[in-house]
N, C-alpha and C positions, 0 to 999 in steps of 0.2 A: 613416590620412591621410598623403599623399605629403610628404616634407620639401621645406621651402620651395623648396630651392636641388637638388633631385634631380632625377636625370636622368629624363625617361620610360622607361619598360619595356617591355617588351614585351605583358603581359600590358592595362597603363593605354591602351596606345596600340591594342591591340583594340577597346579599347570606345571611344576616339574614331571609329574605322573602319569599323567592322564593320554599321552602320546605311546601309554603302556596299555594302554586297557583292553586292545585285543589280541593277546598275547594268551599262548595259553596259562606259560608262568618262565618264572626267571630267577635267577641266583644273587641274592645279596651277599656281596665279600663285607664278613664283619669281621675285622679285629678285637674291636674292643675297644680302639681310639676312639675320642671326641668325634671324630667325621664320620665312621663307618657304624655308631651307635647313632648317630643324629640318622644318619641312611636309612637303619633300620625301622628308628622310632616312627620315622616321619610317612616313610613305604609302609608300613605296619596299618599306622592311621589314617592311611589312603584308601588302603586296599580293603579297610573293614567300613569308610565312608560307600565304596563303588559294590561294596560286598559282593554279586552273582556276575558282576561284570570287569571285574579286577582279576588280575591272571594269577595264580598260586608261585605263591613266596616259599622259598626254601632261605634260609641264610646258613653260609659256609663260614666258618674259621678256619685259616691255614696256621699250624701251629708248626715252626720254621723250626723248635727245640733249639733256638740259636741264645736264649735266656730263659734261666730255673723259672721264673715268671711266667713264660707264655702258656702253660697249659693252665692254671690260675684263671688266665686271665681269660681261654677256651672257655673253662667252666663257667667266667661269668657273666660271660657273651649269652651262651646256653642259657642259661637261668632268664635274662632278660628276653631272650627270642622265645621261649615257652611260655614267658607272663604276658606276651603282648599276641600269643595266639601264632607265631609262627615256628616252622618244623626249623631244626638243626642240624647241622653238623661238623664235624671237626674233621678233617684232615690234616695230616704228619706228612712232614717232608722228611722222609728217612732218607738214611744210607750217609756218603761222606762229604764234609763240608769241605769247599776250594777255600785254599789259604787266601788267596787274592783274585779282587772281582767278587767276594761275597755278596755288596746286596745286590749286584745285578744278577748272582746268580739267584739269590734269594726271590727277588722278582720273578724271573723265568717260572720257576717250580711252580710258587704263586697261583701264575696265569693258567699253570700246564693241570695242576687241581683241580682250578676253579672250574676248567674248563671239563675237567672228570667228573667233574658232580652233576654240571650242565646237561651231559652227555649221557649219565644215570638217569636220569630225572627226566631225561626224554625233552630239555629246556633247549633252545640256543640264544639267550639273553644273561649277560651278565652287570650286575649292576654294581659299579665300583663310586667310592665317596670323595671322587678327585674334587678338590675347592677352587676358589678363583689364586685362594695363596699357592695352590699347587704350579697350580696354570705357570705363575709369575715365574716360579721358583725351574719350571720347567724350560721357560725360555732363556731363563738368566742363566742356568748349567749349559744347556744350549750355546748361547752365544760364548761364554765362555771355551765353550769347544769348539768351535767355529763353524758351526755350522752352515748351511744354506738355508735360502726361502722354505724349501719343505720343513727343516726343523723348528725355523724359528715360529712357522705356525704354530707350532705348543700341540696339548691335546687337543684331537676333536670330541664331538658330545658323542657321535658313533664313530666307534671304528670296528673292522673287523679283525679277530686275533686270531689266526690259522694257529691249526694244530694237527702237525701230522699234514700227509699230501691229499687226506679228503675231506675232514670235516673242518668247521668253520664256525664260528661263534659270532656274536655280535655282541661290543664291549659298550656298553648305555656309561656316559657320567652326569645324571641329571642334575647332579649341584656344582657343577662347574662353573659356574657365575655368582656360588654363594659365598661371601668372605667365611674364614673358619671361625670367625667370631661371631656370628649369626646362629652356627651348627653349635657351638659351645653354649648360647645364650639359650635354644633351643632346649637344652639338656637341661640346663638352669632350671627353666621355666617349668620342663616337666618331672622333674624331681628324678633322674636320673644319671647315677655317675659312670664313669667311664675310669680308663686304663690310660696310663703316658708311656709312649715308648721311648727309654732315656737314647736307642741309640738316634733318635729326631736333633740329640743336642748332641752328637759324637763329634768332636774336631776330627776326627780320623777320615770321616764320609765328606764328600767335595758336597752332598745335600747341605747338610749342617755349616758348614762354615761358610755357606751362601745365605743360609738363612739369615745368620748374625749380621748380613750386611743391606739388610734390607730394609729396617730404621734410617740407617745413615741416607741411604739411597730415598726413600722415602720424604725424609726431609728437602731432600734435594728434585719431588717432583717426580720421581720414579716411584711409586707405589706398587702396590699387586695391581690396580686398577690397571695405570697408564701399561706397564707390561701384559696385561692380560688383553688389553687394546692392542697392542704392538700384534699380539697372535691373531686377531680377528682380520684385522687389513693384512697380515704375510697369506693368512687364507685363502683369503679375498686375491689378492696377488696370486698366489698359489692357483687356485682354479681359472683364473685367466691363462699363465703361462701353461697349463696342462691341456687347456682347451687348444691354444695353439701346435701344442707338439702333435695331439689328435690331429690335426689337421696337415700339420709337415709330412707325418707318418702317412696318410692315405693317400700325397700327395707323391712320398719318393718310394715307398715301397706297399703299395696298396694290396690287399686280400691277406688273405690268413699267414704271418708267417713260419715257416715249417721249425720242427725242433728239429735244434742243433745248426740250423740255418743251411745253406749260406743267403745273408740278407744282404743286399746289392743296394747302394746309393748311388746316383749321378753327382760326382765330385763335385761339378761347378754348380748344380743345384743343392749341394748341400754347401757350400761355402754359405753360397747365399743366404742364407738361414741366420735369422739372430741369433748371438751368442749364445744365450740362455735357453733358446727351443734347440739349438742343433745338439747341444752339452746335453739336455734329458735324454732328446732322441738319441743319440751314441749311447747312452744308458743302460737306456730301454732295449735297445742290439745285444749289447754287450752282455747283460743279465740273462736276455731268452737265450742266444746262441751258446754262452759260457755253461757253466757247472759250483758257481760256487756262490749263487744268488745276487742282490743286490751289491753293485758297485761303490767300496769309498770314493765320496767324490772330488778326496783332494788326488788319487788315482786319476781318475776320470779327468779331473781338471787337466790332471799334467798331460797326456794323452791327447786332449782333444788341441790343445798348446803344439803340441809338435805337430799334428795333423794341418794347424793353421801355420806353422811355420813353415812345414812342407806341402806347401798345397798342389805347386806343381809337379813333385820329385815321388818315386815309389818310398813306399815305406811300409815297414811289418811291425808289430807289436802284438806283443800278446797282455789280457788281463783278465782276470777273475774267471780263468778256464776259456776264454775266448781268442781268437786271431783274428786280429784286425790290420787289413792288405789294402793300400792303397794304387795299384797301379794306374797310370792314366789317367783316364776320367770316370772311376769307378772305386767305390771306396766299399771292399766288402769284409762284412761278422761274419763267421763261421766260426764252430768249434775246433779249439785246440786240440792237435796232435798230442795223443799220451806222451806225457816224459818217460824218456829213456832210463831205466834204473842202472 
């Protein structure tokens, strides 16, 4: 087992890799932090180990202009991705910044770049320098929000990031299991410095003053490990209960369901349904039938609450562009009637 504070190897960082190798090529997000320079470093010295059979490295900077800094710091990303033999580039989030919700909006753009260069580049791999400290840090904001079993699973190593109603990327985080002091000790070793982004320590960001409390919590047993754990079994959980709902769904309304529905349940066969499968499947209705995508699901909660308090009585509700009618023994999703202006 790797010491806490060691550097990657060569050998460690094959096996981050090498589940890349038949790829034509893919996009490194480099900031310029400790993590997304270790990314670089590390993909750099893979892909010149695998040389003719290693898929072509592009690395991205998204330069947010949100600090006099970050194009600095563009340039020094640049400078280090052309000594280690890979192509660059820098992208600008132009136009006007939201007073509130900044870094989520910040994020967003990010993703919506990354995924333009992708899509330049004729790529659909993106490879981002989430750590296991992110991981942690992702399920403790999470719970903090309250999330359910899907969020508290944290990031996965793939997901896919839609962009727009046709294309589609696929978001790689191959050091998701590596603490950030590994990727730091990494840069040590190889004699190269990176960028801090002060706003990592902004009391303003709910990130940042979760970060501060992860010492404390730590002491007490809570570490990035044990929360990074916590995400691997909600997974684990997670792909069980979704396996089930697969199964309720071909059980109560089987074959293709149509847009805009109307999708038809058997009331008394859907009571019957665990908690947790009948609450996805209403979800799952509610999102294809409606207009306004996935469902909040403390919405959904309270919904599917009245549906069990009235299990024998009609009832109408409407949510996230959908109407959902219960008469009888029939509990049907269709799409909501235009509001009346």
């Amino acid at each position: 087992m790797p010491i806490v504070d060691a550097a990657v190897g060569d050998e460690e960082a094959s096996a981050l890799f090498d589940g890349l190798a038949g790829l034509r090529g893919a996009v490194l997000a480099v900031s310029g932090g400790s993590d997304s320079t270790a990314l670089l470093v590390l993909a750099a010295r893979w892909a010149k180990r695998r040389k003719k059979r290693a898929p072509n490295l592009i690395a991205v900077t998204i330069d947010h202009g949100l600090r006099p800094e970050s194009a600095r710091e563009a340039a020094a990303a640049k400078r280090l991705a052309r000594r280690l033999g890979v192509p660059h580039r820098t992208l600008r989030w132009s136009g006007k910044k939201p007073k509130t919700g900044l870094q989520e909006a910040a994020r967003i753009a990010r993703y919506r770049l990354l995924a333009k260069a992708a899509s330049r580049a004729g790529y659909e791999h993106i490879l981002t320098a989430h750590t296991l400290d992110d991981q942690a840090e992702t399920v403790l904001f999470r719970l903090a929000r309250g999330s359910g079993l899907t969020g508290l699973a944290g990031m996965a190593g793939v997901s896919v990031l839609p962009v727009g109603r046709q294309a589609a990327f696929f978001l790689v985080r191959p050091l998701l299991h590596i603490p950030k002091a590994r990727l730091v000790a990494t840069l040590q070793a190889a004699g190269v410095g990176h960028s801090e982004d002060p706003t990592n320590r902004d009391p303003r960001f709910t990130r940042a003053r979760l970060r501060t409390l992860m010492p404390a919590l730590a002491r007490e047993g809570l570490d990035a490990r044990a929360l990074a754990r916590l995400a691997v079994r909600m997974r684990r959980a997670e792909a069980t209960i979704e396996f089930a709902v697969d199964a309720a769904r071909a059980a109560l309304a089987p074959g293709p369901w149509r847009e805009r529905g109307p999708i038809v349940f058997d009331g008394a066969r859907f009571n019957g349904l665990p908690a947790e499968v009948a609450l996805r499947l209403l979800g799952r209705a509610v999102a294809h039938a409606g207009d306004e995508g996935p469902v909040e699901l403390a919405k959904l909660e309270s919904l599917y609450d009245a549906l069990r308090r009235h299990a024998h009585s009609p009832l109408r509700r409407t949510l996230a562009g959908a109407l959902i009618a219960r008469n009888r023994d029939r509990l049907t999703i269709e799409r909501a009637p235009a509001r009346r202006r």
